[in-house]
C-alpha positions as CSV (number, residue, x, y, z in Angstrom):
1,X,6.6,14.3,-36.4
2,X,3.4,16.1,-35.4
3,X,2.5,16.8,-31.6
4,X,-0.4,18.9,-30.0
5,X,-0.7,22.5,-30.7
6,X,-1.7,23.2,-27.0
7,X,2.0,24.2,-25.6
8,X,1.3,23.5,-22.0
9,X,0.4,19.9,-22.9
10,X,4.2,19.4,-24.6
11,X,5.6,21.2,-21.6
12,X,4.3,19.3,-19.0
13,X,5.2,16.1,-20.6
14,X,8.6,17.1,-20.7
15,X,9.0,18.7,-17.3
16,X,7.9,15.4,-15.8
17,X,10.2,13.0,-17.5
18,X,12.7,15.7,-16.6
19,X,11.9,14.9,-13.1
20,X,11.8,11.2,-13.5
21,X,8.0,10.6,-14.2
22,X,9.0,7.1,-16.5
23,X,5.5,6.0,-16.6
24,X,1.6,7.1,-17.1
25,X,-1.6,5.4,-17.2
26,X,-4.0,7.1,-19.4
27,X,-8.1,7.3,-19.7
28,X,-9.4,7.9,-23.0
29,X,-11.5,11.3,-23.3
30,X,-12.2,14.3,-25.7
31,X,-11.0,17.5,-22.9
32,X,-7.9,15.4,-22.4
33,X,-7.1,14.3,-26.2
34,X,-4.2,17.0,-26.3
35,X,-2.6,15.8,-23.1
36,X,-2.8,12.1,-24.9
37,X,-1.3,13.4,-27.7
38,X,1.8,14.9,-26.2
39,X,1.8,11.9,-23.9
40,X,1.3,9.5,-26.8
41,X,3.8,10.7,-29.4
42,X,7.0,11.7,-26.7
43,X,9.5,8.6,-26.0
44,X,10.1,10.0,-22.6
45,X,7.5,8.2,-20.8
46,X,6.4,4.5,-21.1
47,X,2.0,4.7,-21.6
48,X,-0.6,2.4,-20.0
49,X,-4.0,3.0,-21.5
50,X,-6.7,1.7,-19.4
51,X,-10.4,2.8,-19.6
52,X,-12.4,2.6,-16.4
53,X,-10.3,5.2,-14.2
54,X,-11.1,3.3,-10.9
55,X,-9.3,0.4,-12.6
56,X,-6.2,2.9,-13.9
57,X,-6.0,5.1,-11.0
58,X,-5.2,1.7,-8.7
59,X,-3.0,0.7,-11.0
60,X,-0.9,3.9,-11.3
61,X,-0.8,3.3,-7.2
62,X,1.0,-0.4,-7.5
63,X,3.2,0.8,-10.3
64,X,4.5,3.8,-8.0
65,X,4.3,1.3,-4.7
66,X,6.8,-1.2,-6.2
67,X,8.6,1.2,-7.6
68,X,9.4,4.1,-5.5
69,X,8.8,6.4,-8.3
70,X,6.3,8.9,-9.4
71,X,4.0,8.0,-11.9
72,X,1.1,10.2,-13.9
73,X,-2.7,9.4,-14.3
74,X,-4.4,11.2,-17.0
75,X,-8.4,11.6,-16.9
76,X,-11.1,13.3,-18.9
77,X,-12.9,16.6,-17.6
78,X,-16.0,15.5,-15.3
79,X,-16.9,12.8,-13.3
80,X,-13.8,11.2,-14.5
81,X,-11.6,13.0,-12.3
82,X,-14.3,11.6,-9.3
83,X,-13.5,8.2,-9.9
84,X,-9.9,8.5,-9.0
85,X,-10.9,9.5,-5.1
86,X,-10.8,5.9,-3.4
87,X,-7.0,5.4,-5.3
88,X,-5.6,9.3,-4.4
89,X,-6.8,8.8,-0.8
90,X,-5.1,5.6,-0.5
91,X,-1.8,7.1,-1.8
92,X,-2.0,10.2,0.0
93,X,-2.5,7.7,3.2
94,X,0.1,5.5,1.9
95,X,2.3,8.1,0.9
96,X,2.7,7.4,-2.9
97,X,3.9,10.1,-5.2
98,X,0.8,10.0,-7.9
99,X,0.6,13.4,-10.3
100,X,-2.8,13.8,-10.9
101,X,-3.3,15.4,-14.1
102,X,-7.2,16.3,-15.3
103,X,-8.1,17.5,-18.5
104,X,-11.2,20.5,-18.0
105,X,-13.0,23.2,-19.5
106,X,-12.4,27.2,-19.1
107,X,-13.3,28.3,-15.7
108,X,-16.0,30.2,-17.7
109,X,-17.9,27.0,-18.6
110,X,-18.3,25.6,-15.2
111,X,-21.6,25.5,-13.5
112,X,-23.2,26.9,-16.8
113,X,-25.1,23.2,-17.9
114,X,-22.4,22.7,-20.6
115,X,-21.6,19.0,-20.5
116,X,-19.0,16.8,-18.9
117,X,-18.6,20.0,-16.3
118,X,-17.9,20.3,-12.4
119,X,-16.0,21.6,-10.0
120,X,-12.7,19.9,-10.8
121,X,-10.0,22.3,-9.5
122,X,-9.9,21.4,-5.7
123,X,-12.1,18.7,-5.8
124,X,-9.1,16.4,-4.3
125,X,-8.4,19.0,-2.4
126,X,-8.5,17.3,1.3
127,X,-6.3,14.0,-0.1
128,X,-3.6,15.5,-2.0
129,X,-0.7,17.2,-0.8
130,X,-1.4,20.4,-3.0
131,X,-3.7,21.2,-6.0
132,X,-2.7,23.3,-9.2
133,X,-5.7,24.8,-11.7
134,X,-3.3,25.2,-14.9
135,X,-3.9,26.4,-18.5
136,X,-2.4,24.8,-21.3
137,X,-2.3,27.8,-23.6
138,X,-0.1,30.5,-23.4
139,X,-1.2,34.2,-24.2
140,X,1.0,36.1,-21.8
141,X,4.9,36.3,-22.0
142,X,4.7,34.9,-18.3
143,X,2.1,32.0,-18.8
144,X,5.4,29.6,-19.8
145,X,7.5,30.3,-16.9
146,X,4.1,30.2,-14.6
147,X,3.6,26.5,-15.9
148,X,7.1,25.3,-15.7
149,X,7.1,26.8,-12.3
150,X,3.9,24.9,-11.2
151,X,4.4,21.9,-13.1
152,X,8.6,21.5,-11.2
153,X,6.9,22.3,-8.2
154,X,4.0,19.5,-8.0
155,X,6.7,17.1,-8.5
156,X,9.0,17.9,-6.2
157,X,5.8,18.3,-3.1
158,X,5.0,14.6,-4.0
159,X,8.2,13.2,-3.3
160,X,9.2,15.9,-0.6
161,X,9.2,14.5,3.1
162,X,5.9,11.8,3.3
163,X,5.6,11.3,-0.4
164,X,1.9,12.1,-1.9
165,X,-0.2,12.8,-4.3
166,X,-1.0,16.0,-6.3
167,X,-3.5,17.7,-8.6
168,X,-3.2,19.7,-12.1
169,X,-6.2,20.3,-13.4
170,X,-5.5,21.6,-17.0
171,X,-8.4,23.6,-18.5
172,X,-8.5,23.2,-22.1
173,X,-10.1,25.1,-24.5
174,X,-11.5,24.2,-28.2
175,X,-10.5,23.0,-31.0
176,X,-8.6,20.0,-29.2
177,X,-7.0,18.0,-31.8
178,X,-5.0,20.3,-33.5
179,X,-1.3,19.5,-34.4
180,X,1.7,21.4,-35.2
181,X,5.4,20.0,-36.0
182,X,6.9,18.7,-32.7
183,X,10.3,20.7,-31.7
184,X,12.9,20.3,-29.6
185,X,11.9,21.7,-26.4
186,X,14.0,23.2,-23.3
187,X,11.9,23.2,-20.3
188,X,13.3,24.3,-17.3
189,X,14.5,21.9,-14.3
190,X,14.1,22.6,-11.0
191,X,15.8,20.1,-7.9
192,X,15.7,20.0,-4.6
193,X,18.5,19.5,-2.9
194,X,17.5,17.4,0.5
195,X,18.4,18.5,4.0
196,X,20.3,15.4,6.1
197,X,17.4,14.1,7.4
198,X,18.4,13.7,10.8
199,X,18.3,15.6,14.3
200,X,21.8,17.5,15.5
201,X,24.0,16.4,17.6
202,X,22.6,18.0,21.0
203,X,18.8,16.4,19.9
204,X,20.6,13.1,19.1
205,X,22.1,13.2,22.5
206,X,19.0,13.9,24.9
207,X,17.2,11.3,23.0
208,X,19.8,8.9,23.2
209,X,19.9,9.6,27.5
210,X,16.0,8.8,27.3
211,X,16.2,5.4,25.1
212,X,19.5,4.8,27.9
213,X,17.0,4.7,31.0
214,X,14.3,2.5,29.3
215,X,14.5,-1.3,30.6
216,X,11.7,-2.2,27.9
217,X,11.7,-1.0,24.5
218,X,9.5,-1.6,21.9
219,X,9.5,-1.2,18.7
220,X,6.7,-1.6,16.2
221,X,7.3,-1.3,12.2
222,X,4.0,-1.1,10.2
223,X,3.7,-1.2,6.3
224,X,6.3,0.8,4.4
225,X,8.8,0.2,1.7
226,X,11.6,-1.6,1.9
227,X,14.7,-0.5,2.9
228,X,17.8,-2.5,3.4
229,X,19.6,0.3,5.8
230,X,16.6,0.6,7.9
231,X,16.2,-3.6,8.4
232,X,20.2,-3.5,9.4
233,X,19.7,-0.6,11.8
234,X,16.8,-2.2,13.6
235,X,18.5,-5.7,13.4
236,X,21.3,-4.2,16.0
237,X,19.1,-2.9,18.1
238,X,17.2,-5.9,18.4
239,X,20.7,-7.2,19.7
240,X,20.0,-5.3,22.8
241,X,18.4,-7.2,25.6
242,X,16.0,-4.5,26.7
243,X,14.5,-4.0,22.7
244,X,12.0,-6.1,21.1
245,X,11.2,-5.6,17.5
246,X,7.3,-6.4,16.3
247,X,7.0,-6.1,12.5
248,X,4.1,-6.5,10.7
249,X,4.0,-8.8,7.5
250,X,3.9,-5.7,5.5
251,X,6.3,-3.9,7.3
252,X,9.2,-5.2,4.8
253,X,12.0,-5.5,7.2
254,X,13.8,-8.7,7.9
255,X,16.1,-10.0,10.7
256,X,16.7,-12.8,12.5
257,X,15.3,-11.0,16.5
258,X,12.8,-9.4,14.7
259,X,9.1,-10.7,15.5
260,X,7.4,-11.0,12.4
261,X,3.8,-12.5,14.2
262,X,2.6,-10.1,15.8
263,X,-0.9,-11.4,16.4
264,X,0.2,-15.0,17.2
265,X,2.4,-14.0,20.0
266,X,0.2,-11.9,21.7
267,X,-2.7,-13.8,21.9
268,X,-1.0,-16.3,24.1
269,X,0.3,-13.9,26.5
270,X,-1.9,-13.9,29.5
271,X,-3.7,-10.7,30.8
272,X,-1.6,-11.2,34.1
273,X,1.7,-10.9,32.8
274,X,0.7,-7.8,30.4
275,X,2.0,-5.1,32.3
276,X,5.7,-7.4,32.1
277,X,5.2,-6.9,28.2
278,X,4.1,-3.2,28.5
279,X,7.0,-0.8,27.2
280,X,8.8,2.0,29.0
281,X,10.0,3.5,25.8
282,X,7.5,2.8,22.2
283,X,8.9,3.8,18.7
284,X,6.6,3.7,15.8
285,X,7.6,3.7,12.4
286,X,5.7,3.2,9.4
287,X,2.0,3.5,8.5
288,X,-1.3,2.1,10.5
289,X,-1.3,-1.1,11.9
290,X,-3.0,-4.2,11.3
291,X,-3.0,-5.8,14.2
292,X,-6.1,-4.5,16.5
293,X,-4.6,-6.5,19.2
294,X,-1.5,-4.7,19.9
295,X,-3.2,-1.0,19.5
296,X,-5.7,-2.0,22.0
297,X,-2.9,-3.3,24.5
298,X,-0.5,-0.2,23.7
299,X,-3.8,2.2,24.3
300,X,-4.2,0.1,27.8
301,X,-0.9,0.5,28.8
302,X,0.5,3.0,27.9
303,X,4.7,3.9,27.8
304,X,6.5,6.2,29.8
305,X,7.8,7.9,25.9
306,X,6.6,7.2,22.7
307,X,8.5,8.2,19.4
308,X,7.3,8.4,16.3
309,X,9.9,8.2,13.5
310,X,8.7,10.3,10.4
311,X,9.8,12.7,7.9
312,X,6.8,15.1,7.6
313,X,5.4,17.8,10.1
314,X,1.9,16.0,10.4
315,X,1.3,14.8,13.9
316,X,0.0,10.8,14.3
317,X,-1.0,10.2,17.6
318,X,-3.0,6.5,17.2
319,X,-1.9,5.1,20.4
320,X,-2.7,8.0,22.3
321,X,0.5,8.2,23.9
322,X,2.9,10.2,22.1
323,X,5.9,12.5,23.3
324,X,8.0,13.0,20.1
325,X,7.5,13.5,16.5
326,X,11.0,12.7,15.3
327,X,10.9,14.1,11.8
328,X,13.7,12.2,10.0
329,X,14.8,9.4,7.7
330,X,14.1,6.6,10.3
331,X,17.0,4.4,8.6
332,X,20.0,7.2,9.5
333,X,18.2,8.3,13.2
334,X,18.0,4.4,14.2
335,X,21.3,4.4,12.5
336,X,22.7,7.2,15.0
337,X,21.0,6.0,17.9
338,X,22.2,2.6,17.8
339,X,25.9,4.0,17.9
340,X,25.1,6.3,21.0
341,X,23.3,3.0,22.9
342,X,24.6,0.2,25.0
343,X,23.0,-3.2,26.5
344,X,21.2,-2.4,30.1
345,X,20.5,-5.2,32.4
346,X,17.1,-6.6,31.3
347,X,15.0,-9.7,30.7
348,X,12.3,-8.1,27.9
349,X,13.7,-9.5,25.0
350,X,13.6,-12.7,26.5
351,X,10.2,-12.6,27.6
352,X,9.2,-11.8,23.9
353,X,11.1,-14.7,22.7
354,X,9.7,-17.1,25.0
355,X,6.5,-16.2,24.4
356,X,7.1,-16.4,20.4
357,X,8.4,-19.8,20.6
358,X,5.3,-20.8,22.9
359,X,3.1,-19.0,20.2
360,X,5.1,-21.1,17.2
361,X,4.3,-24.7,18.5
362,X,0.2,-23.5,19.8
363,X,0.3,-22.3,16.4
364,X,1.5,-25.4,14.9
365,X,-0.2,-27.9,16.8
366,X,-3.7,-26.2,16.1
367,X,-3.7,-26.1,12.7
368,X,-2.3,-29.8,12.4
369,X,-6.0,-30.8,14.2
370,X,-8.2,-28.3,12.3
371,X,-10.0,-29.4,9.3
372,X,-10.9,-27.8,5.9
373,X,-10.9,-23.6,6.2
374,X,-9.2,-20.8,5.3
375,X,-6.6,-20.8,7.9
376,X,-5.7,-24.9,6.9
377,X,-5.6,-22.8,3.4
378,X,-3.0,-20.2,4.5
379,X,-1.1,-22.9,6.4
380,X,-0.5,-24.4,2.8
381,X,-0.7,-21.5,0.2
382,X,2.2,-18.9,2.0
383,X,4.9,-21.1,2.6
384,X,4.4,-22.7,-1.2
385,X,4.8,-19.1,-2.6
386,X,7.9,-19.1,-4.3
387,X,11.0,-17.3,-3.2
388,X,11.8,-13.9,-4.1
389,X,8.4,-13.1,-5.2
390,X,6.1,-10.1,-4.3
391,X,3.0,-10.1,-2.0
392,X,-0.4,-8.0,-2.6
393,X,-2.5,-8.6,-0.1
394,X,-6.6,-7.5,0.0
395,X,-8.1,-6.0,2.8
396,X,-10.1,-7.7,4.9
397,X,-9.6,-11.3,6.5
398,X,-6.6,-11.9,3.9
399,X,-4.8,-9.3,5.4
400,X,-5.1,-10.7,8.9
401,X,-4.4,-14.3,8.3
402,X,-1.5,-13.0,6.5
403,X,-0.5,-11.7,9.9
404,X,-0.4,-15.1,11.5
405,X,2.1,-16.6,9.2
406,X,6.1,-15.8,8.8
407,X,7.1,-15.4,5.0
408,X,10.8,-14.5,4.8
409,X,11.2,-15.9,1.5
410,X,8.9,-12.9,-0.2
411,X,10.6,-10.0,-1.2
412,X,8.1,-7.9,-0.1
413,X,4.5,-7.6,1.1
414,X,1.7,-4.8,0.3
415,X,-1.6,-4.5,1.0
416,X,-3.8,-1.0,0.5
417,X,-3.3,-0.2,4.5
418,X,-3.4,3.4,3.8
419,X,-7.2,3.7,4.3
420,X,-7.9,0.1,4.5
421,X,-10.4,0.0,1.8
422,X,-11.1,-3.1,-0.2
423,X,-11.6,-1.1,-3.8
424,X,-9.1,-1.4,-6.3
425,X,-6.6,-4.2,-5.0
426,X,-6.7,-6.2,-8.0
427,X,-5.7,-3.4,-9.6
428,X,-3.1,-2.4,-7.0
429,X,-1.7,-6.1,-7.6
430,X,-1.7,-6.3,-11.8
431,X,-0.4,-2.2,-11.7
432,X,2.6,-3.6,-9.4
433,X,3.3,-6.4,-11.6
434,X,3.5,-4.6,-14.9
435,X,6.7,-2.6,-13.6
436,X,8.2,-5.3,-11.5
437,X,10.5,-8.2,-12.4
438,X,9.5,-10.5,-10.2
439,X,6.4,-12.8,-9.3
440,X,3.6,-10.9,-8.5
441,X,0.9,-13.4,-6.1
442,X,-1.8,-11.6,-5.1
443,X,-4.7,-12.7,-2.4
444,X,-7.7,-11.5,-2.0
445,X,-11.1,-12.2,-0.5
446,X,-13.6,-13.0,-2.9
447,X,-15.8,-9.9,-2.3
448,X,-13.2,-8.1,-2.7
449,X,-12.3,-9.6,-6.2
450,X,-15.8,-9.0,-7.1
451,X,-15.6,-5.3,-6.6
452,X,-12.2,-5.0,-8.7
453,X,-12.5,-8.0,-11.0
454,X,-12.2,-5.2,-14.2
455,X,-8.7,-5.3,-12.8
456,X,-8.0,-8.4,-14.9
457,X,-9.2,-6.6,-17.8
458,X,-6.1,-4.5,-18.3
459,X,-3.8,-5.8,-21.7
460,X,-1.0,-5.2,-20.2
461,X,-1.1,-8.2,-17.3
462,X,1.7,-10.2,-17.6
463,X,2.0,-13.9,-17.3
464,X,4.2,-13.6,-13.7
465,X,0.7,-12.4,-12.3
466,X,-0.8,-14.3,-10.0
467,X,-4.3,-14.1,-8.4
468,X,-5.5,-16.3,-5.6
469,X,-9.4,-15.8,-4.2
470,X,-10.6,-17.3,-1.0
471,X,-14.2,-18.4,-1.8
472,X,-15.7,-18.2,1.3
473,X,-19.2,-16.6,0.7
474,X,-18.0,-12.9,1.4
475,X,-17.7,-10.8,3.7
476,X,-16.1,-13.7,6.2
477,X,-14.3,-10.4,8.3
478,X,-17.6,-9.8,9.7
479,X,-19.0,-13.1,10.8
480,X,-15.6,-12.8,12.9
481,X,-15.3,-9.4,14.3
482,X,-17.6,-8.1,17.7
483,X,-19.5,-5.8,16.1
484,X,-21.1,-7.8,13.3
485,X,-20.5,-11.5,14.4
486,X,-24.3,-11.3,16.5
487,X,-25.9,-8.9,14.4
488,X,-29.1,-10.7,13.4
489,X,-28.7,-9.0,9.6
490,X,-25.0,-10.3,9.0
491,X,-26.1,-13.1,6.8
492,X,-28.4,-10.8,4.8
493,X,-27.0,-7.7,5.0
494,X,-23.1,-7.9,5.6
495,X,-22.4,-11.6,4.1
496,X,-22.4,-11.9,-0.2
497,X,-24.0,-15.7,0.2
498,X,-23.4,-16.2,-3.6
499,X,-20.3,-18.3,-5.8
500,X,-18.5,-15.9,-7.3
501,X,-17.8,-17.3,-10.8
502,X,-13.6,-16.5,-10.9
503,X,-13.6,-19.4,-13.5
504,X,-15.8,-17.7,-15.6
505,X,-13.9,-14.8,-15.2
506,X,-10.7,-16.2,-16.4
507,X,-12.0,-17.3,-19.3
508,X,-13.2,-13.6,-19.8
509,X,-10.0,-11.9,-19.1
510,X,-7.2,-14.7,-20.8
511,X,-6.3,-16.1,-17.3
512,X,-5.1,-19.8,-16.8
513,X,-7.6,-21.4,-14.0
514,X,-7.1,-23.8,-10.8
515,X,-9.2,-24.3,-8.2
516,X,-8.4,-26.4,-5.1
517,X,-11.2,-27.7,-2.7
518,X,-9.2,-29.5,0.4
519,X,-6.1,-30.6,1.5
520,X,-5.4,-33.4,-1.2
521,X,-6.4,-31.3,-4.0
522,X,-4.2,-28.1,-2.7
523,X,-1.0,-30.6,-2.5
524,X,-1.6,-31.1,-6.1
525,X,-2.7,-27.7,-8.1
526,X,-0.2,-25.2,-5.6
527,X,3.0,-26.8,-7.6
528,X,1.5,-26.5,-11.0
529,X,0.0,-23.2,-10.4
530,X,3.1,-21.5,-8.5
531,X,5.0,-23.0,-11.8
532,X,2.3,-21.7,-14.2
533,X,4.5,-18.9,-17.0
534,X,2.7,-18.8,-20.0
535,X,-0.1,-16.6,-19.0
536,X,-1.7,-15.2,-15.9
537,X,-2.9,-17.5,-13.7
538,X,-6.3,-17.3,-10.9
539,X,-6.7,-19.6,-8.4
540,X,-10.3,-20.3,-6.4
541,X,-9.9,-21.7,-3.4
542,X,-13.0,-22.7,-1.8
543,X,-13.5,-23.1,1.8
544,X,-16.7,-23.0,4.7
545,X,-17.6,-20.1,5.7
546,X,-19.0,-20.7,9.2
547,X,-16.0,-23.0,9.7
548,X,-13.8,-20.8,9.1
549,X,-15.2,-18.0,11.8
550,X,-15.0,-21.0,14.5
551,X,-11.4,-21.6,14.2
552,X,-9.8,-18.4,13.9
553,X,-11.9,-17.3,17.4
554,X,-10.7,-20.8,18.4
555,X,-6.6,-19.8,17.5
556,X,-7.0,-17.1,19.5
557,X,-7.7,-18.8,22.4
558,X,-5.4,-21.7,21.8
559,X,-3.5,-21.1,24.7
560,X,-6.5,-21.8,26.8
561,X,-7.4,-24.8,25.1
């Protein structure tokens, strides 16, 4: 068998499956042809082949997302490498192990009006974790050990600590396409051994005396991965009567005293009794949060001690309130603190709980009386998704809604949180269902589709793929929010105002279509669509768009009503 004659290409092919790179999605292109080749022709690494690097760049982010492992995206020299900015800054914010790999010119042909030229090296500088300006031939009796040293290390800085992105930009030089006879090769390993992850025993202790005096403790979980060990740790502290656990719906922990609602419960607290739900001690783990509401309240009123539970040395401070960076696995130190803790007297638990069960039936009993919208939508579409299946969630309003509704027979949620951008989450959602076994449903808002519809183009969607767009005339975030909702240019400036034609873009891209239009109509298509297995499947749900501003403002103040 033939393979490319450019040695660095072979190398760096086999260092990564080495390191446990099983998949890469690949952009066509001339500068990159030899990395295709090597990629192409080794059995080491399953290959996607997509051609719009927006579209493969988001994708390579859901494959890594669902599953926890590092996966390459190969681009041309150029602007291509430009295109894969909005999808490396979501990983690097979302902590995702992307290798970047970028086929270029000599350094010598840069800024000299040859074509297909920039300034590549560096040019992700500011949203990876490190960058790497490579060769892939070899002249000097140290270029080989050089590589293998660079190309070990990238992979072990994107998984190390907060997993991220990185860069190799490969310069490449002329002619491209020539072969020789593939060999075995021996490339070097390098692995890193991990340190425990967790503070000693004299930090474990002082922290353990602080969390002790605290009569209200709360602790908020944001969007990460899931993790069994972490949801049991967090599920006996939530034992305690003086800890409250808020997760978000993308948090992906579970237990029975968690508070997956976030939103819903506090809106029907009243602003007199906040300071009785205002923590002594806050612990953060996880990403950015959703919810507005409870940043805002946490800003207000401030804890005594906040702890952030991360393993990284880059300081978050979002609520403006923080005391310790605990730089650990959060699922062993939660582990260890719940050992070293005991019950105090306290009613904050209680409080939550009361107020969560007064949030349930307001919650209930409003969207019983409500017509037609895209909350009456949610009521009906999230608790007819089918168990064991996997969430991907837009940006946006979908996101939000999301948020009002529990959905503990998922097996996971995700939603591109990482810089909140509503680019490239169909692609996000069909990259994540290509490597996972389960359902993959995915909502979105229909400017959002729009943007990413070429995410339906990819021939590798599988049939457990499923899309669902709320067609609500666009933009329906900003008809809701302060700072747009009185703005006299939000209809012509911040709304779509225009069908977006999803049917016609199923029959484009292969997809089987339902649409659903009310109540009566969703209690028929939901069945047939959740059951759908043949082929992908979209589904258009269309609701008012003016309605659907006037009640959510309305849920929130339910409890006034």
């Amino acid at each position: 068998m033939k393979t490319t004659d450019k040695q660095g290409c072979n190398a760096l092919v086999e260092i990564l499956a080495k390191q446990g790179v099983k998949r890469a999605v690949l952009s066509p292109g001339s500068r990159n042809a030899p990395v295709l080749m090597a990629f192409s022709r080794s059995s080491a690494i399953e290959t996607y082949v997509v051609v719009d690097e927006r579209t493969a760049a988001f994708m390579a982010l859901g494959m890594s997302q669902r599953s926890g492992e590092p996966v390459a995206l190969v681009c041309t020299s150029g602007s291509a490498l430009l295109n894969y900015a909005p999808a490396v800054a979501e990983a690097y914010y979302q902590h995702i192990p992307l290798v970047v790999i970028s086929g270029d010119r000599p350094i010598e042909w840069i800024d000299q009006d040859d074509g297909q030229t920039l300034r590549q090296y560096g040019a992700l500088s500011h949203i990876v974790k490190r960058s790497y300006d490579l060769r892939a031939e070899w002249t000097l009796p140290t270029d080989g050990w050089y590589f293998n040293r660079c190309v070990n290390d990238a992979v072990l800085t994107a998984l190390a600590g907060e997993a991220g992105p990185v860069h190799i930009n490969l310069s490449i030089t002329e002619p491209l396409t020539g072969e020789i006879d593939a060999t075995p090769r021996h490339e070097r390993l390098v692995m890193r051994v991990p340190s425990a992850g967790l503070p000693d025993e004299e930090a474990l202790s002082s922290l353990s005396h602080e969390f002790m005096s605290a009569h209200k403790v709360l602790v908020v979980a944001a969007f990460m991965q899931p993790d069994v060990a972490l949801s049991q740790a967090l599920a006996r502290l939530a034992e305690l009567p003086q800890v409250v656990v808020l997760t978000e719906s993308i948090a992906n922990v579970q237990g029975d005293r968690f508070i997956p609602t976030i939103d819903r419960v506090y809106s029907v607290i009243d602003k007199s009794e906040w300071p009785d739900f205002a923590p002594d001690l806050l612990v953060t783990l996880g990403g950015s949060l959703v919810s507005r509401m409870i940043k805002a309240f946490l800003r207000q009123h401030k804890p005594l001690a906040h702890w952030r539970i991360s393993q990284g040395d880059h300081v978050v401070d979002t609520l403006q309130a923080l005391t310790r960076h605990i730089d650990a696995s959060p699922a062993r130190f939660l582990d260890a603190i719940v050992r070293r803790v005991a019950p105090v007297e306290s009613d904050f638990s209680t409080r939550w709980h009361d107020k969560e069960q007064l949030a349930t039936r307001l919650h209930d009993d409003y969207i019983a009386r409500i017509g037609w919208c895209d909350l009456k939508a949610f009521s009906l579409i999230l608790p007819a998704i089918p168990g064991g299946t996997a969430l991907q969630l837009s940006n946006g309003t979908t996101v939000r809604y999301a948020q009002l509704f529990d959905t503990p027979q998922v097996s996971r949620s995700d939603c591109n949180r990482g810089v909140c951008g509503i680019d490239g989450s169909t692609s996000t959602a069909a990259g994540a269902a290509c490597v996972g076994d389960e359902p993959t449903v995915f909502i979105t808002g229909d400017m959002s589709f729009s943007y990413d519809v070429n995410g339906l183009s990819v021939a590798c969607l599988p049939p457990r793929f499923k899309a669902i767009v709320m067609c609500n005339g666009g933009g329906g975030i900003f008809r809701f929010i302060k700072p747009t909702a009185g703005l006299p240019e939000l209809e012509r400036c911040f709304e779509v105002h225009r069908e977006i034609p999803v049917e016609k873009y199923a029959d484009l891209f292969g997809l089987r279509y339902f649409e659903i239009h009310d109540e009566a109509s969703a209690a028929e298509v939901l069945p047939r669509f959740f059951a759908e297995n043949e082929r992908p499947a979209i589904l258009a749900v269309h609701t008012p768009n003016v309605y659907n501003a006037e009640v959510l403002r309305g849920y929130f103040r339910r409890a006034r009503q």
